[in-house]
Structure formats: structure tokens, C-alpha cells
FILUM-175846 format. One record per residue (C-alpha): residue number from 1; residue in three letters; z negated, y negated, x negated. Coordinates in pm, whole numbers, padded with zeros to 5 digits. Example, Ala and Ser with C-alpha at 12.3 -4.5 7.8 and 13.67 -1.06 7.14 Angstrom:
BEGIN
ATOM     k     r       zz       yy       xx
ATOM     1   ALA   -00780    00450   -01230
ATOM     2   SER   -00714    00106   -01367
This chain:
BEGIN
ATOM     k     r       zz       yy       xx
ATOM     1   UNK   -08758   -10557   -07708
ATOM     2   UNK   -09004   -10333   -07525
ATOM     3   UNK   -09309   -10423   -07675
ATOM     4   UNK   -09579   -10221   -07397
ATOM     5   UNK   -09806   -09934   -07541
ATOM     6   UNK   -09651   -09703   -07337
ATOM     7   UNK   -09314   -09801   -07543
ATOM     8   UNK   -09529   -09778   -07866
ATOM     9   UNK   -09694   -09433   -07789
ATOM    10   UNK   -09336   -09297   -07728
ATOM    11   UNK   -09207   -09418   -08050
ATOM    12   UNK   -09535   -09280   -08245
ATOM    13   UNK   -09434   -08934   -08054
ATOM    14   UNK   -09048   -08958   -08144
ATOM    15   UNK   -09176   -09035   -08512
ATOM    16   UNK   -09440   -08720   -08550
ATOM    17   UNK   -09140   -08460   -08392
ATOM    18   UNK   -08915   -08553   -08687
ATOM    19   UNK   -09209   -08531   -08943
ATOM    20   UNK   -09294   -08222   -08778
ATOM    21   UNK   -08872   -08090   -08788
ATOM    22   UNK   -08888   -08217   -09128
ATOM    23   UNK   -09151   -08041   -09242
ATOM    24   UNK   -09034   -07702   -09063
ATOM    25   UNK   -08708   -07738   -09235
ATOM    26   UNK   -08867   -07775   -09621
ATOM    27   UNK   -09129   -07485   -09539
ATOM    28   UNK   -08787   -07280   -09463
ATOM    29   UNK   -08594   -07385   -09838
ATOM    30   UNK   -08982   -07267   -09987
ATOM    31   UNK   -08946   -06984   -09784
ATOM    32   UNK   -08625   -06859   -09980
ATOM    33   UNK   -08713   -07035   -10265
ATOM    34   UNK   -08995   -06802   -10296
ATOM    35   UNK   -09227   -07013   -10510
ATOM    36   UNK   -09630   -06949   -10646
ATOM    37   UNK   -09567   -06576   -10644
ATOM    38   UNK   -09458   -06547   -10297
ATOM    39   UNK   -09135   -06321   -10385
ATOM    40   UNK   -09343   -05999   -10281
ATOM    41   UNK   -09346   -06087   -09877
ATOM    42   UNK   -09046   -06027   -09656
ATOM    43   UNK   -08799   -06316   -09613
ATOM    44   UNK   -08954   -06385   -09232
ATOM    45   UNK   -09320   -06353   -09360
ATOM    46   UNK   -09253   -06594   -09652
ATOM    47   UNK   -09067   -06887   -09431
ATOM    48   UNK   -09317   -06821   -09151
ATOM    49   UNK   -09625   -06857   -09450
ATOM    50   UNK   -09436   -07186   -09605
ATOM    51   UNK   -09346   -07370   -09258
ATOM    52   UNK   -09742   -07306   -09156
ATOM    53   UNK   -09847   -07444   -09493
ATOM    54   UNK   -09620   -07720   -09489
ATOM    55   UNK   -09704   -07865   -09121
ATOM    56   UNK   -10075   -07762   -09209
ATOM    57   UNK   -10016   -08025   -09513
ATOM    58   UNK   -09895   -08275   -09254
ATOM    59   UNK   -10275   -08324   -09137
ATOM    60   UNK   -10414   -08410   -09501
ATOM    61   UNK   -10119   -08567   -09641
ATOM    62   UNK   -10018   -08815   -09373
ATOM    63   UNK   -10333   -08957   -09332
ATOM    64   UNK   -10483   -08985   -09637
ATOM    65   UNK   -10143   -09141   -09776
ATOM    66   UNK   -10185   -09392   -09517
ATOM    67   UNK   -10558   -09478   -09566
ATOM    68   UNK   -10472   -09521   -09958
ATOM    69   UNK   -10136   -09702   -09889
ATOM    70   UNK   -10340   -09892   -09697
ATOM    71   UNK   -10573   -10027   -09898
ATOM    72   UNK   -10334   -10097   -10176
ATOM    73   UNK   -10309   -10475   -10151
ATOM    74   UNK   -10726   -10499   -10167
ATOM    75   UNK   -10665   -10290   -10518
ATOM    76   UNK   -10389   -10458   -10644
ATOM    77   UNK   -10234   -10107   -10782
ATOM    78   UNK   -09866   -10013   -10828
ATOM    79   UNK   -09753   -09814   -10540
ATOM    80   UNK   -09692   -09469   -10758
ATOM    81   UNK   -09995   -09456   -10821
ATOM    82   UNK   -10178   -09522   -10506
ATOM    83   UNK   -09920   -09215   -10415
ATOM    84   UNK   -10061   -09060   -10715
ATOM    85   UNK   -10393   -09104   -10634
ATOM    86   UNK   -10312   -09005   -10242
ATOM    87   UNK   -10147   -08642   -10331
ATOM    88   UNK   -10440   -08597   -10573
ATOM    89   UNK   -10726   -08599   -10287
ATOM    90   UNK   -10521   -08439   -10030
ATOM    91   UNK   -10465   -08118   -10247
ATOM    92   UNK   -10873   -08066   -10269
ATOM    93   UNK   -10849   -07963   -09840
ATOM    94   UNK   -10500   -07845   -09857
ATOM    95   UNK   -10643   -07627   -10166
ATOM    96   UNK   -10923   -07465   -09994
ATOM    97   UNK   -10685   -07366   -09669
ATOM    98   UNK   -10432   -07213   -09890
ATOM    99   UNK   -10720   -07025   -10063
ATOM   100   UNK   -10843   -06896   -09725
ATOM   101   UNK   -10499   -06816   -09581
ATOM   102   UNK   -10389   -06606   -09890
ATOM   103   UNK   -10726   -06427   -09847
ATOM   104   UNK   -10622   -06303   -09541
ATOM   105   UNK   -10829   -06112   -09284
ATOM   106   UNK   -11062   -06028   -09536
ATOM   107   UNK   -11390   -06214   -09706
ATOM   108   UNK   -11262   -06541   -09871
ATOM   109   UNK   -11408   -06465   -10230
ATOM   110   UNK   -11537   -06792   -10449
ATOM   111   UNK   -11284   -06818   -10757
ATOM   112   UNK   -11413   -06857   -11110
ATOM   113   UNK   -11353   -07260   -11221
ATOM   114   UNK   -11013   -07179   -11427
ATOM   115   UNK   -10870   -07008   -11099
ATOM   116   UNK   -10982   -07264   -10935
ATOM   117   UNK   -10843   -07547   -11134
ATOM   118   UNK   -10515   -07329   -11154
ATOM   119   UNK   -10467   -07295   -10790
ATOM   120   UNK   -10533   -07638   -10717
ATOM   121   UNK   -10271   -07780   -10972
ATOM   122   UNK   -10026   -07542   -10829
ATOM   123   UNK   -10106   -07669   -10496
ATOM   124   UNK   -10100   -08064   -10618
ATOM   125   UNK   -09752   -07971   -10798
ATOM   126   UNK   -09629   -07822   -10453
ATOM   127   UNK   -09749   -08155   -10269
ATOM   128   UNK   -09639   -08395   -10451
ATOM   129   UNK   -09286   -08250   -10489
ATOM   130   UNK   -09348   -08223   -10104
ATOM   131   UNK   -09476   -08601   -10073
ATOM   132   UNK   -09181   -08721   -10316
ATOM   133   UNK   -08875   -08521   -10052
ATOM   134   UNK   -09080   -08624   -09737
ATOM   135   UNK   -09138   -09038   -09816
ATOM   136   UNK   -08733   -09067   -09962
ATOM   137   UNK   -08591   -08936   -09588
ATOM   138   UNK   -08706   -09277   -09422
ATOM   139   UNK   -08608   -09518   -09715
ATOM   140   UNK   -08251   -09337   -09721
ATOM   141   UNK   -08215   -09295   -09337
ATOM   142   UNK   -08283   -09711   -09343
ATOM   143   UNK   -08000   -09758   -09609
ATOM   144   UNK   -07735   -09582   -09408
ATOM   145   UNK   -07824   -09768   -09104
ATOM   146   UNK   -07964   -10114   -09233
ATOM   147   UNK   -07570   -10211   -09109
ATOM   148   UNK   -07551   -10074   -08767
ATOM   149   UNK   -07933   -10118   -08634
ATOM   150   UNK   -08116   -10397   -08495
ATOM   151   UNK   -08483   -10451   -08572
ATOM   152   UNK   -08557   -10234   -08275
ATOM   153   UNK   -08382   -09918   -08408
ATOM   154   UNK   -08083   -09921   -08178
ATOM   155   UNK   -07778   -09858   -08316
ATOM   156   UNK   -07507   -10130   -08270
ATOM   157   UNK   -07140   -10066   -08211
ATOM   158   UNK   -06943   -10078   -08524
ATOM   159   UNK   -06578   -10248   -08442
ATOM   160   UNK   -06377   -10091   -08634
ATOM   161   UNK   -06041   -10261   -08525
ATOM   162   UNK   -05840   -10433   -08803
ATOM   163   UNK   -05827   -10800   -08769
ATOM   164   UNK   -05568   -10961   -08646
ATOM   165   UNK   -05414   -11303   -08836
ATOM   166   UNK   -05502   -11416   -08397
ATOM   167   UNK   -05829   -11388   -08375
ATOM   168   UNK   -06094   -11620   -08463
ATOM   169   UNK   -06342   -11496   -08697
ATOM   170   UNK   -06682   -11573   -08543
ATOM   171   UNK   -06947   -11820   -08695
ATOM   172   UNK   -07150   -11703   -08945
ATOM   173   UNK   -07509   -11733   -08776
ATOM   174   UNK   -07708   -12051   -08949
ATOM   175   UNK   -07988   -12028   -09124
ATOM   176   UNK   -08199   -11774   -09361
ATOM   177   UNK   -08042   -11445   -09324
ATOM   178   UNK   -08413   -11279   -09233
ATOM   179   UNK   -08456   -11494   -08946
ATOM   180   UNK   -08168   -11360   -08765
ATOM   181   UNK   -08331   -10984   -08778
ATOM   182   UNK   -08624   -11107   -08573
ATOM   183   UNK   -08674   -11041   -08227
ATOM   184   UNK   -08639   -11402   -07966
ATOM   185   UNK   -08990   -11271   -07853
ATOM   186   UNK   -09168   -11379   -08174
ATOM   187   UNK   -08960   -11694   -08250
ATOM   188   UNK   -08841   -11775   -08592
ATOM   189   UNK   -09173   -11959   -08684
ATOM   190   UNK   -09208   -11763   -09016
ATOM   191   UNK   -09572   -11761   -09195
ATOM   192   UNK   -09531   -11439   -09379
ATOM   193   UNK   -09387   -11104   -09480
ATOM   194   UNK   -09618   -10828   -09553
ATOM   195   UNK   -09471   -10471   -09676
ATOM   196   UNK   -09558   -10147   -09519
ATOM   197   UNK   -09414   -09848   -09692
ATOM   198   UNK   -09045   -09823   -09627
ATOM   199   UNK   -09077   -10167   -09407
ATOM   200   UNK   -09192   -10506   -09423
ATOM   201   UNK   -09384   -10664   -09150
ATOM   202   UNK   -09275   -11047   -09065
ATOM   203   UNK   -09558   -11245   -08903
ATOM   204   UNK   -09471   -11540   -08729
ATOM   205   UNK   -09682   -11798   -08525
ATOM   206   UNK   -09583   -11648   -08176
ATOM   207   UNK   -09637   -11195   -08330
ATOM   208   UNK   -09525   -10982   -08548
ATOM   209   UNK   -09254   -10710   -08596
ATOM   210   UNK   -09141   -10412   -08824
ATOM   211   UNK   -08809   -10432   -09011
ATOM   212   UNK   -08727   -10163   -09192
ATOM   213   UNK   -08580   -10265   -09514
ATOM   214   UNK   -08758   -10348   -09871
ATOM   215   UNK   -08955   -10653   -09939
ATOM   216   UNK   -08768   -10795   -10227
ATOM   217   UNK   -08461   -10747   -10017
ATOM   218   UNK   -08611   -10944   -09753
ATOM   219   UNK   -08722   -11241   -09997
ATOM   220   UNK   -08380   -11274   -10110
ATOM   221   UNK   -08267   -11328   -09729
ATOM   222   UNK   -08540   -11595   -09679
ATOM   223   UNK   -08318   -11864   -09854
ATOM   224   UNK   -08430   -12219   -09751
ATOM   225   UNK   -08784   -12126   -09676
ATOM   226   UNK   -09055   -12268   -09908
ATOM   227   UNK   -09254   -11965   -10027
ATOM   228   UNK   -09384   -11729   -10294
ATOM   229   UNK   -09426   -11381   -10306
ATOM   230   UNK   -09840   -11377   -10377
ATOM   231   UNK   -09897   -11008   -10434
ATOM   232   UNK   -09646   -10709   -10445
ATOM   233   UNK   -09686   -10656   -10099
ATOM   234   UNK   -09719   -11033   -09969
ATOM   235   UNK   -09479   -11324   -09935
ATOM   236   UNK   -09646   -11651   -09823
ATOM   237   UNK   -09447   -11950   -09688
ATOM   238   UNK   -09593   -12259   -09810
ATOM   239   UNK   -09652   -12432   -09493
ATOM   240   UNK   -09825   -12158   -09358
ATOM   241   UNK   -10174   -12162   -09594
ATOM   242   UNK   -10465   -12318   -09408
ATOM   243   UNK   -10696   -12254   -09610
ATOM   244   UNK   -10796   -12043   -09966
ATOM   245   UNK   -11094   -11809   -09994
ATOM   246   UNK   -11249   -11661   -10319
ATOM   247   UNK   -11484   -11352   -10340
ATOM   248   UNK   -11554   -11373   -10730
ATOM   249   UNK   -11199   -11315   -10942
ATOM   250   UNK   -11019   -11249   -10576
ATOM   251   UNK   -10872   -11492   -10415
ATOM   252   UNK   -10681   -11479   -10015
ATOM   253   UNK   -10434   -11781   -09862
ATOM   254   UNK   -10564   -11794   -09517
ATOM   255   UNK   -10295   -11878   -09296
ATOM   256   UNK   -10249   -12041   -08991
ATOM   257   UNK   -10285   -11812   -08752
ATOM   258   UNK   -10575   -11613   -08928
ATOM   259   UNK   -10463   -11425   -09113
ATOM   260   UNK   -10536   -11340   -09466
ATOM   261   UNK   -10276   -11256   -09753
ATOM   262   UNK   -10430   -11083   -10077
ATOM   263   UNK   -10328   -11332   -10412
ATOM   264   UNK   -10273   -11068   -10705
ATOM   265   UNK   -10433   -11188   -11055
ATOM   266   UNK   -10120   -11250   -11226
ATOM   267   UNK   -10019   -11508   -10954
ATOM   268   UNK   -10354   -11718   -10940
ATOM   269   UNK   -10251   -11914   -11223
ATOM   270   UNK   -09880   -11955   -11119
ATOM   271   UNK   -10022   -12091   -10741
ATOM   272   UNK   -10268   -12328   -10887
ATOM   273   UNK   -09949   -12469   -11086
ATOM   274   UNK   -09770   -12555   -10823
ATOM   275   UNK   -10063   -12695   -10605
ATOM   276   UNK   -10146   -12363   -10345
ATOM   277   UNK   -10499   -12335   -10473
């Protein structure tokens, strides 16, 4: 696996021309949908107003979903609502710039506070339903492919040649299923599995690497590993904690390699059980 930054800048590139194509493509269904009061333009005026409006979104969404997403594990919060919370304070900017584009060429007048509040839940409404049809493409693009990619996003040949009573059916590879999704290059040395939207990131003494599938499906595949899922978006193996830190009520499993993995609340109690903490 190519592993340079040059490799990793491409991939970021590949990855904003589909959000991009993605977004062009639901700015074009608003633009015949015709919502908000738009029905009064012409067809190419409306798709050409949505599509700007939509990529224009890209810059507030995107970001401050990932900032919030982010810092999710620090708050402990279920992931709707940290998407919740995310759609909420990118619709103040997005907002203002829909204000000033439907003003036009002229002065961009200062709305009354009911306008205002109007406008802006229109525009939160919009996002989210935006947010929501933007976020599913990746989780269902990684369930019709979880079969025939490799952790590197090429697509494998699928054989589909009947069996013949002949031929040997292959070994089944030994060992927790996870481990054989890894890449050679970081060994099978497992410490941890963090999750990262649609992925989950599994850290192992020699790196780290991006497999896109969900975390609890990736627990189930870690059979014969001693471990525990810490936090919503942690799973610890046992050998891996060198250490514990508190900061007050919070508590972190510092493991071997540095890292640190969040403990939620509910699991403090559960880990000093069974001798973590």
C-alpha cells in the first residue's frame, strides 16, 4: 500500500471531486424540485441557483461537521446529535450567503428577527436534509463493496466460476477476521480501533490504517483478542493499556504506543470491575 503524501494528497483530491459531483447532482433534483419559493425562476436559473448554493454549503458544512465529529469522543455525545449540533452552526454562514445571494445586485437589506429566524430554519431544514443524503452515499457505497475491496480501496476480482466437486476449497485464513483486513505494512500487532465516521481506524504497534466498515462490525471480527469497547468510538485491547489518566470525572487508557483512548462514564465502573483501572 502506497502510503507517501503524494499518494495521500491524490486520494484527498479524488475524494473532494465526488463531494463536489455529488453535490452538483442534488443542487440539480432542488433545481426541479423547486423548493423555498424558487418556482418563479426559469428551470436553468433555478438548477444553476441550487448547484451554487449547494457546493457553496460544501465550505461550511464539511468542515464544521468534521471539527464537531471530531471532538465527539472528548464530549461523550451520541453521534446524531453532534450532527445535530454540526448542521445547526453551519446554517448561521450558509444563512447569511443565501440572504445576500437572493438580494441580488442590489443593497442586502437587514431582516426584522421573525424573517430572520424564518429564513434560517428554512435554510437549517434544507441542510440537514442535505447533510442526511450527502453522509448515507459513503456508508452505502462501503456496503456494496465491503466484499470486493481491500483496505486500500481496490476492487478485487470476484470469481464467479461454479465450483467444481475437483477443486480444493482454499484454507480459511487463521485468526480474528479483522486482522486479515490490515495492511503487512502495519503488522497485526493490534492496540486499538478508533471510529471515524463511516470508518474505523485500527492502530497497531508498527501505524495505523482506515477500514471502511462500522465499529461494532469490526468488534465482532476481533474474536480471540482480549478487549473492550471503552467509549462509542473506542475499542481497547487489554494488553495494550500502559497506563490510566484522570482529569476530574474523565478518565483515558494510555496505551503503549502513546496514545490515548477516551473511557465514557458508563464504562468506568465496568473497567474497574474487571481490573483496567
Amino acid at each position: 500500500m502506497d502510503t507517501s503524501p503524494s499518494h495521500g494528497r491524490a486520494r484527498l483530491i479524488r475524494q473532494i471531486i465526488i463531494d463536489v459531483a455529488v453535490l452538483l447532482a442534488i443542487g440539480a433534483v432542488l433545481g426541479i424540485l423547486a423548493p423555498l419559493g424558487t418556482g418563479y425562476m426559469s428551470l436553468p436559473a433555478r438548477m444553476a441557483y441550487w448547484m451554487l448554493l449547494a457546493v457553496a454549503g460544501y465550505l461550511f458544512y464539511k468542515p464544521i461537521g468534521a471539527i464537531v465529529l471530531r471532538a465527539g469522543p472528548g464530549l461523550d455525545l451520541p453521534t446524531w446529535f453532534l450532527w445535530a449540533g454540526a448542521v445547526l452552526i453551519a446554517s448561521l454562514p450558509m444563512s447569511i450567503l443565501v440572504w445576500i445571494v437572493n438580494a441580488g445586485r442590489g443593497p442586502v437589506p437587514i431582516p426584522p428577527l421573525d424573517v430572520a429566524l424564518t429564513h434560517y430554519f428554512a435554510v437549517t431544514v434544507v441542510g440537514a436534509v442535505v447533510t442526511i443524503m450527502f453522509n448515507l452515499l459513503p456508508a452505502t457505497r462501503g456496503a456494496a463493496s465491503d466484499e470486493t475491496r481491500s483496505t486500500s480501496g481496490t476492487a478485487q476480482p470476484v470469481d464467479q466460476t461454479p465450483p467444481s466437486p475437483a477443486r480444493e476449497t482454499p484454507p480459511e485464513p487463521s485468526g480474528p477476521r479483522f486482522i486479515n483486513r490490515l495492511p503487512p505494512a502495519i503488522g497485526t500487532d493490534l492496540l486499538a480501533l478508533e471510529m471515524e465516521d463511516h470508518y474505523v481506524r485500527a492502530h497497531t504497534a508498527l501505524g495505523n490504517e482506515l477500514v471502511l466498515m462500522r465499529m461494532r462490525d469490526a468488534v465482532a471480527e476481533l474474536d480471540g483478542i482480549a478487549g473492550e469497547q471503552v467509549h462509542r468510538s473506542w475499542w481497547v485491547a487489554r494488553g495494550a493499556v500502559a497506563d490510566v489518566k484522570r482529569d476530574g470525572r474523565n478518565v483515558r487508557l494510555v496505551l503503549d504506543n502513546g496514545l490515548e483512548a477516551p473511557v465514557s462514564r458508563a464504562n468506568v465502573s465496568l473497567l474497574k470491575e474487571r481490573g483496567w483501572i
